[in-house]
N, C-alpha and C positions, 0 to 999 in steps of 0.2 A: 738855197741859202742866200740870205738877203748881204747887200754891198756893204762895205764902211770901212773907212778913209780911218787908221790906227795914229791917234794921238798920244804918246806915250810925254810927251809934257805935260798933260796930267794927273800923269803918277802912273802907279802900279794896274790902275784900273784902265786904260788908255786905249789898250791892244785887246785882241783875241786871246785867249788863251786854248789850248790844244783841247781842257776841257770843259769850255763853252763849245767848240764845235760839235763834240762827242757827245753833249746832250741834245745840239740841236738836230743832230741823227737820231736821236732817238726818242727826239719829237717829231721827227719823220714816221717813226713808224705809226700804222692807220689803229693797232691798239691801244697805243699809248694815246694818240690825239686825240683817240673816241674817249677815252676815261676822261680829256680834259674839258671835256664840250661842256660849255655853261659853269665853269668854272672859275672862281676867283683865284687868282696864282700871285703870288707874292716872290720880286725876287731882291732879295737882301744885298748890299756889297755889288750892285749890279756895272760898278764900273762908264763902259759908255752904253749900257744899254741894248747893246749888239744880240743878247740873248732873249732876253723880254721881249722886245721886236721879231724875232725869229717866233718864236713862242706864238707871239700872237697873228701874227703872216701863216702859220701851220693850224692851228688849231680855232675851228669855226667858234662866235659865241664865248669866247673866254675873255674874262678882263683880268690885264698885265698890271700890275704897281711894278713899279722899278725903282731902286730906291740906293742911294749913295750916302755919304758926304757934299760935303756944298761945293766943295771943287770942282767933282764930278757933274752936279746938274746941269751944267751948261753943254758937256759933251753928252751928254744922255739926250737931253730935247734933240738937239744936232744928228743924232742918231735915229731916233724916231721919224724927226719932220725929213729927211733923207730918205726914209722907206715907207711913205705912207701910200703911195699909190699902190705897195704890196700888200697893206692891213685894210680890209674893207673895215669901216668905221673907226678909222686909228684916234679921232678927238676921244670916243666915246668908249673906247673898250682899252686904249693905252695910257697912264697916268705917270710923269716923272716927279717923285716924292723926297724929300731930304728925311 
């Protein structure tokens, strides 16, 4: 599970929540990843982006949108560009969208 520093100045999207981990366990598992391979995944109210970035660090060939409030975008890149050495091709398969 990839790092990140909880901004809760923010807002409500800031932090981790109990279930953003609990999906990204179950983007751990090798069937759910396999269903996601080549896959566009869209995530909504993404917060700082902690989970998109998991998402795409797990699961080979899938591209992430991650997507907020304008508040949010500046913690979301910050989250990305903080785990890119764990997303092979993070330019190309991770996007931060308002």
């Amino acid at each position: 599970v990839l790092p990140l520093q909880e901004d809760w100045t923010a807002g409500i999207g800031g932090g981790i929540w109990s279930t953003g981990v609990a999906m990204a366990k179950y983007f751990e598992n090798p069937a759910v990843s396999e269903k996601l391979k080549n896959k566009h995944c869209l995530e909504l109210g993404s917060g700082n982006g902690w989970l998109g970035a998991v998402l795409a660090s797990i699961v080979e060939d899938c591209t992430v949108v991650v997507t907020d409030t304008e508040d949010h975008l500046n913690l979301m890149r910050k989250t990305v560009e903080e785990n890119k050495e764990f997303i092979v091709n993070c330019d190309e398969r991770v996007k931060v969208k308002k």
